[in-house]
C-alpha positions in Angstrom: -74.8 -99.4 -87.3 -75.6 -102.3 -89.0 -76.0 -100.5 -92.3 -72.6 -98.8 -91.7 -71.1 -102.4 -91.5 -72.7 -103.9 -94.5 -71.1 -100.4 -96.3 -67.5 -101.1 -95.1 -68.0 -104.6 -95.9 -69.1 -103.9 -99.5 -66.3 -101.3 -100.0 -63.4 -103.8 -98.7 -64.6 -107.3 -100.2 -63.0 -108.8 -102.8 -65.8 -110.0 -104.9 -66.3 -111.4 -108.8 -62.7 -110.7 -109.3 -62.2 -107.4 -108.0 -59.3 -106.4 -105.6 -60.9 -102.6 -104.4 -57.6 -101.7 -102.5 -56.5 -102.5 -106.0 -58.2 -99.7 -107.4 -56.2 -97.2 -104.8 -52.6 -98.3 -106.4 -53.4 -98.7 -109.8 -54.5 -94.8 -109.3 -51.7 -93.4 -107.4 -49.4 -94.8 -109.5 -51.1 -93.3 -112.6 -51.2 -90.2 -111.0 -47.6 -90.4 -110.2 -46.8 -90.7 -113.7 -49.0 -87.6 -114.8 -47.5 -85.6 -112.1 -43.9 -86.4 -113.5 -45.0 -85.5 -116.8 -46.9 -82.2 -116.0 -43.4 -81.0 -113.7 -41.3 -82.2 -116.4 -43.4 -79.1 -118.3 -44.1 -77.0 -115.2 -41.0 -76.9 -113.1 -43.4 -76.5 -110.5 -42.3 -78.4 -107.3 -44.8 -78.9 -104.0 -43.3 -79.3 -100.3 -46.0 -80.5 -97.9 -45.8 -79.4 -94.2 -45.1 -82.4 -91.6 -44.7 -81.7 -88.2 -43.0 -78.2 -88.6 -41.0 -79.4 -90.9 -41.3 -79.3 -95.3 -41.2 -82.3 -97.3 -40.5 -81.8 -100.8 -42.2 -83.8 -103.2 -39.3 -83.5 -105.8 -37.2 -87.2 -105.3 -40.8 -88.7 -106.2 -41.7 -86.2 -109.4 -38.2 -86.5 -110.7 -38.5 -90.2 -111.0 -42.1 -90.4 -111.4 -41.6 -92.7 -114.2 -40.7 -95.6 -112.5 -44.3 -96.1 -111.8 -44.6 -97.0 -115.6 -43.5 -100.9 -114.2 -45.8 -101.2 -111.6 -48.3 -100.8 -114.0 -47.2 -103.6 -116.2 -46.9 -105.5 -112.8 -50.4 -105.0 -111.7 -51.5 -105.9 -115.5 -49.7 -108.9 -115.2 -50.9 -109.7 -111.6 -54.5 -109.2 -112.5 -54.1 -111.0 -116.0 -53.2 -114.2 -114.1 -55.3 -114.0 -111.3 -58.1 -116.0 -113.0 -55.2 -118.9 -114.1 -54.4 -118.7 -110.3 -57.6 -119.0 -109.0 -58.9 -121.8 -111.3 -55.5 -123.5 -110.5 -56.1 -123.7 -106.6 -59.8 -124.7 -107.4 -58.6 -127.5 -110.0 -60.6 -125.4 -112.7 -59.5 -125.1 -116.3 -57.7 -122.1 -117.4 -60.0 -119.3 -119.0 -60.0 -119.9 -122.5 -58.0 -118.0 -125.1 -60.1 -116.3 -127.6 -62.7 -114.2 -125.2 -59.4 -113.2 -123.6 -58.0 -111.7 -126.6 -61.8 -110.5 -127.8 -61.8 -108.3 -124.1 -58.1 -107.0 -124.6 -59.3 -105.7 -127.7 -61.8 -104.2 -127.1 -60.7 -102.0 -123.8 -57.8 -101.1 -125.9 -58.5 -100.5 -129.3 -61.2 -97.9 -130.1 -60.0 -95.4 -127.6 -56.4 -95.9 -128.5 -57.0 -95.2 -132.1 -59.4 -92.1 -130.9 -56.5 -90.7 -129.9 -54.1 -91.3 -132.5 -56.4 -89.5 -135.0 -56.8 -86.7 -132.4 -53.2 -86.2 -132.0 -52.5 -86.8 -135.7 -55.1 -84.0 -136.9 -55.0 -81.7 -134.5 -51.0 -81.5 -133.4 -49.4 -83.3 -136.2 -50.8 -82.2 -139.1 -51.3 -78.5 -138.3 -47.9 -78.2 -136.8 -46.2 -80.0 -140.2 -44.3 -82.4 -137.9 -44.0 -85.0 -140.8 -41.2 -84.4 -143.6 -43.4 -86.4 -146.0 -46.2 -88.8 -146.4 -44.3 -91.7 -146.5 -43.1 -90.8 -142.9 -46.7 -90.4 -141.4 -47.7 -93.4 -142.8 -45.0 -95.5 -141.2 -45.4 -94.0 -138.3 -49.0 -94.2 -138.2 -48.6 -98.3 -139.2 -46.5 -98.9 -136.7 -48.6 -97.6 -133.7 -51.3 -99.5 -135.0 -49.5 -102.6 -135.4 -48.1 -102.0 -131.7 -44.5 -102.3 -133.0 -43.8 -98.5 -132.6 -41.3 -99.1 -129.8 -39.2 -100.9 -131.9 -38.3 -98.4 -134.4 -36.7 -94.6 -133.4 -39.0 -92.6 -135.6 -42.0 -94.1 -133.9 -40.7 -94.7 -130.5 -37.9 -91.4 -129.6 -39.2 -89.1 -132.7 -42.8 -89.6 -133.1 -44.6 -86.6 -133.0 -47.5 -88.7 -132.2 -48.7 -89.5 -128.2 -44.7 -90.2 -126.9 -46.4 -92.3 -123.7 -47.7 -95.2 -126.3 -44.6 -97.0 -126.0 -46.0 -98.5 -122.9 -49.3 -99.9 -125.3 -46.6 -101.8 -127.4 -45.2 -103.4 -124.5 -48.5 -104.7 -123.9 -49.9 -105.6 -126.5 -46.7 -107.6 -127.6 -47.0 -109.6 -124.2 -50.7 -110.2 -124.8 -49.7 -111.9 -127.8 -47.6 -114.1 -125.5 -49.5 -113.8 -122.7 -51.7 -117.1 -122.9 -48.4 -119.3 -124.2 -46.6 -118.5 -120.4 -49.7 -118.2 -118.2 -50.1 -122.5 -119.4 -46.4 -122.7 -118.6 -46.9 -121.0 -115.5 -49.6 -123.0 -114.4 -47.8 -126.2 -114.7 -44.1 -125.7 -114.5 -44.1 -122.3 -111.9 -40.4 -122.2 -111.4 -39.2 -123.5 -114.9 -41.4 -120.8 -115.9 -40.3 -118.0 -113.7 -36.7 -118.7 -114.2 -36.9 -118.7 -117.8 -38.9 -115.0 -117.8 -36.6 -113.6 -114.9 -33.4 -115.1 -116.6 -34.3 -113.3 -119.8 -35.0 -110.1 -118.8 -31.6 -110.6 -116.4 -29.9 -111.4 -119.7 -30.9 -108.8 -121.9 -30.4 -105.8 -119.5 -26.9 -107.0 -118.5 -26.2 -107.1 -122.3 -28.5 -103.6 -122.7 -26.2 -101.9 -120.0 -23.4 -103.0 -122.2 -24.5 -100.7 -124.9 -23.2 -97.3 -125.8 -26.6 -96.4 -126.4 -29.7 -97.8 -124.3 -32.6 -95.5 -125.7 -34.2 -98.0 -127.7 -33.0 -101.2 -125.5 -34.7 -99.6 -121.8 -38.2 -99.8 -122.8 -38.6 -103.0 -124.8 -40.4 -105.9 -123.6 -37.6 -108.6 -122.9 -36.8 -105.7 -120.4 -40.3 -106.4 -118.8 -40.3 -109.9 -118.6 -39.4 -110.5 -114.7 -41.7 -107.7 -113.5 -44.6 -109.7 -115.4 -43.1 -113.0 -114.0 -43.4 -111.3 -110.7 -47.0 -110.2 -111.3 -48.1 -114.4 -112.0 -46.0 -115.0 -108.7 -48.2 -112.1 -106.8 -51.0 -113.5 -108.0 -50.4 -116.9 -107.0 -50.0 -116.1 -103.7 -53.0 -114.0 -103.6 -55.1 -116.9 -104.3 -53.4 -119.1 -102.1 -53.7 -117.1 -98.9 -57.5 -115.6 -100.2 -58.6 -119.2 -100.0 -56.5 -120.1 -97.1 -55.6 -117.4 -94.8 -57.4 -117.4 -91.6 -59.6 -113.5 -90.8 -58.2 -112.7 -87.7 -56.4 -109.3 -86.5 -53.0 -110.6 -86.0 -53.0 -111.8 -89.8 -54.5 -108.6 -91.1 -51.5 -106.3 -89.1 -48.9 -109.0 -90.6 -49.8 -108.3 -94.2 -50.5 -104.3 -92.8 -46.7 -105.0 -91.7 -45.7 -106.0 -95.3 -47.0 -103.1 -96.9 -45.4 -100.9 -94.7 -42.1 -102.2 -95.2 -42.4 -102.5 -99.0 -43.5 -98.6 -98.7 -40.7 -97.7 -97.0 -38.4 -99.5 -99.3 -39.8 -98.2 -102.3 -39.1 -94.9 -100.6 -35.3 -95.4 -100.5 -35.6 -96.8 -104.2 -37.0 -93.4 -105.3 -34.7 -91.7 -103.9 -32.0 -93.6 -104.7 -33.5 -93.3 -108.3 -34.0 -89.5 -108.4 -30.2 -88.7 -108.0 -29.2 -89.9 -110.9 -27.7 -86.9 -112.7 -27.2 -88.1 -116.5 -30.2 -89.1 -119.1 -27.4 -92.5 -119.2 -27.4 -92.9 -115.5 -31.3 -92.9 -115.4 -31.7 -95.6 -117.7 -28.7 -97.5 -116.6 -30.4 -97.2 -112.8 -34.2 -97.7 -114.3 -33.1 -101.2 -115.3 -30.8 -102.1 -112.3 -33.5 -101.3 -109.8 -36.7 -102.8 -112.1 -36.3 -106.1 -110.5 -36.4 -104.9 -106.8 -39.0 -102.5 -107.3 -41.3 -105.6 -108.8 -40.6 -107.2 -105.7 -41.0 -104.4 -103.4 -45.0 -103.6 -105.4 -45.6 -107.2 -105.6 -44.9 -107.0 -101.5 -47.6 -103.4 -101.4 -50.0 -104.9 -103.4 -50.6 -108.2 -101.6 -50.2 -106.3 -98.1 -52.7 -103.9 -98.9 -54.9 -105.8 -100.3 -55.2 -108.6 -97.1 -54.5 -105.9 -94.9 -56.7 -104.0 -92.4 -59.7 -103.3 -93.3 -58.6 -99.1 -93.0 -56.3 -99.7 -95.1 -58.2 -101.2 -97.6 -60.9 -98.5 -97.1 -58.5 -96.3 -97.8 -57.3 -97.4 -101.7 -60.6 -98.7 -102.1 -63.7 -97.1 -101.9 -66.1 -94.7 -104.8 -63.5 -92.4 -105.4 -60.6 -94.8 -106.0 -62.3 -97.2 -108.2 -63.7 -93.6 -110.2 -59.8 -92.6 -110.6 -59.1 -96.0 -111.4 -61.8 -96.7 -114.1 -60.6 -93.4 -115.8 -56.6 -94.4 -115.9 -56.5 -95.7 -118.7 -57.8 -92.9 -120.6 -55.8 -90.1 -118.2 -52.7 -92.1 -119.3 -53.0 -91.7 -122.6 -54.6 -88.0 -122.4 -52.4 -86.4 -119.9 -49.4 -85.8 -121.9 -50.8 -84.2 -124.7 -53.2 -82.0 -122.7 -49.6 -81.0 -120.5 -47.4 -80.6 -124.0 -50.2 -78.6 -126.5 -51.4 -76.2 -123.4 -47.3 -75.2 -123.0 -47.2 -75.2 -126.7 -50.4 -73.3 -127.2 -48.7 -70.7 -124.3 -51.8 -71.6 -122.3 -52.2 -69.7 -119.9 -50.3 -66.5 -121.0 -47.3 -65.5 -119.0 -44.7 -62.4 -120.1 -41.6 -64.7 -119.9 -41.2 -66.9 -123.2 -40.1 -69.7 -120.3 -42.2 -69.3 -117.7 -41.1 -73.0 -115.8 -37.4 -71.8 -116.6 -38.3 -67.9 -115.0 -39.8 -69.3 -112.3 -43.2 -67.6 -113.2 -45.3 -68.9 -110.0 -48.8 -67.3 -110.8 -48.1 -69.4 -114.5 -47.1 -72.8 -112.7 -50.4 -72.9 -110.8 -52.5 -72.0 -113.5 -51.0 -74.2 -116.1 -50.9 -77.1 -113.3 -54.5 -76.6 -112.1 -55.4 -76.3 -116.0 -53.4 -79.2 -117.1 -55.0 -81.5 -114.2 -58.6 -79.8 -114.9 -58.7 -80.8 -118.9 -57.0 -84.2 -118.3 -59.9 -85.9 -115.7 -62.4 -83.4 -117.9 -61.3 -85.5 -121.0 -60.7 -88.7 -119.1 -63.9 -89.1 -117.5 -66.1 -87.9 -120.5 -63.7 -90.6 -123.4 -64.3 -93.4 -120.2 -67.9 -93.3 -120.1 -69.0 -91.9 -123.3 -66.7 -94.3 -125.4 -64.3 -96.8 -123.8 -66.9 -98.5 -121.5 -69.9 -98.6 -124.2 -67.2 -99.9 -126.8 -65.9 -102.6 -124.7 -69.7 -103.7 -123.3 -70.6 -103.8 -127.8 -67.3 -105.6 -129.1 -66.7 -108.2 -126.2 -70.9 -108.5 -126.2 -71.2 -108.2 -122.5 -74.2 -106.3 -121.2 -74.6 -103.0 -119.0 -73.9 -104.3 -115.3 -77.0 -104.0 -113.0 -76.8 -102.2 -109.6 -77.2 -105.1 -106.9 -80.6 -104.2 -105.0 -79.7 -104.1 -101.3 -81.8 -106.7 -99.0 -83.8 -104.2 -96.2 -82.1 -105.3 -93.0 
């Protein structure tokens, strides 16, 4: 018994940094995102049985993109988190340069790995480019993380079309440092300033005839990152001051719950829009609320009860959340070349559109198979040893467990 406890203990601490129920939402949401894109290919549309009745999963696939900003909320939670913590422990910030040194190095070699993938083995086989000229611009703006900016890197690339989200990124990286100061000293100023802006520019967006290029950019962004610093505020506050009793646990259960079940009317509300217009037009009128409503889950679950926190945190979570970033960036093109490469065969030159059902399962169960196979083997075989050599941090140890 005693062993057990020290287990669930281990599995739902918070320790050196690490938020384990964390690990559960960064990857369902990732998952999410995969599923949209795989049923945006497959047509293929699951119901799951609930008490007699069938639930169909198609309000969450159909706007399985929205996910896409809580990702850029959690990286903006868990990118202030150390300001916040050295804030309520009158620390100094963490210094600049061995921030950008880290970034660079979880991002950069596997990001370029597969760019060149993509570029040699779709692109250049399939002649996507009309010249040299237009690879090389293309190629130069994905590695200068500016390919959101221009159409024929950001809605015509034939390159890997879920980047855009790396540019966003990387372009508040370079910012990053500049607000989490500001932040720290002038919160509201601060908050006001990033919310106001993003306010601002989609009001003036949604005044456009055309929003393709204006939906995705970062000014777009800026009050879901502002809500991230404000999550993670919070999070340090009550982790250093909230009392570890029952009643508080259920509260913060309480919040989770009712941020779920909001975020379940969002979706919905989300996945009716009919026109590729209306989608983006509702994408940014909802982005705000939906920051708010994750900000609410992620803080819930993770001062919750401990079941909960079990739950999104334990060995398989953190494995599906260490692999993310690499699923993220494989999943697409393992969904797009397998259709494109009429893997697996099917008699109908539409198979999604003829409503093929041995073909959705295969290509499905194949699509998901190849992306964790590729995920997991690029995480561990290349991103994690990268990272450890260009940031120059060494292999972490197992702790040894003390014999009760």
């Amino acid at each position: 018994m005693q062993g057990l406890i020290a287990w669930y203990h281990r599995q739902t601490a918070a320790e050196d940094g690490h938020i384990p129920a964390l690990d559960g939402l960064r990857a369902a949401m990732v998952l999410v995102i995969g599923a949209y894109h795989i049923w945006q290919q497959s047509w293929l549309t699951p119901c799951i049985p609930w008490f007699g009745r069938r639930i169909s999963l198609d309000p969450l696939l159909r706007a399985g993109y929205l996910w896409v900003d809580g990702m850029l909320l959690l990286s903006g939670f868990l990118l202030y988190l150390p300001h916040a913590r050295a804030k309520e422990n009158n620390r100094l910030s963490p210094p600049v340069l061995p921030f950008y040194r880290r970034r660079f190095a979880r991002i950069m070699p596997t990001y370029v790995l597969n760019l060149a993938v993509v570029f040699l083995v779709v692109a250049l086989p399939g002649r996507l480019y009309a010249t040299p000229w237009h690879a090389t611009r293309d190629i130069l703006a994905h590695l200068t993380f500016t390919h959101n900016l221009f159409p024929f890197s950001y809605l015509h690339t034939p390159l890997n079309g879920v980047l855009w989200t790396l540019a966003v990124e990387v372009q508040f990286y370079v910012l990053f440092p500049l607000l989490a100061g500001a932040f720290r000293r002038m919160p509201l100023m601060t908050y006001l300033g990033m919310a106001g802006s993003a306010f601002l520019f989609r009001w003036w967006a949604a005044g456009q005839a055309d929003t393709s290029m204006l939906v995705n950019q970062l000014p777009a962004f800026l009050d879901v990152y502002a809500n991230g610093f404000v999550a993670a505020s919070i999070y340090a506050s009550l982790q250093k001051r909230m009392k570890e009793d029952a009643w508080t646990r259920v509260m913060m259960t309480a919040c989770a719950g009712t941020a779920l079940y909001m975020l379940a009317a969002l979706v919905r509300a989300q996945a009716m829009e009919s026109t590729i217009d209306m989608i983006r037009l509702g994408q940014m009128k909802r982005r705000f609320l939906l920051s708010v409503l994750l900000s609410m889950l992620m803080l819930g679950t993770s001062l919750g009860l401990g079941g909960i926190r079990l739950l999104l945190g334990n060995r398989i979570t953190r494995y599906l959340s260490a692999i993310s970033y690499q699923y993220y960036m494989w999943h697409q093109v393992v969904a797009a070349q397998l259709k494109a490469w009429r893997i697996p065969a099917s008699s109908h030159p539409n198979p999604n559109q003829a409503g093929d059902r041995t073909w959705q399962l295969l290509y499905v169960l194949l699509c998901y198979a190849l992306a964790f196979a590729i995920s997991t083997a690029i995480t561990y075989l290349i991103e994690q040893p990268a990272a450890r050599l260009l940031s120059g941090q060494k292999r972490p140890q197992r702790k040894k467990e003390a014999t009760p």
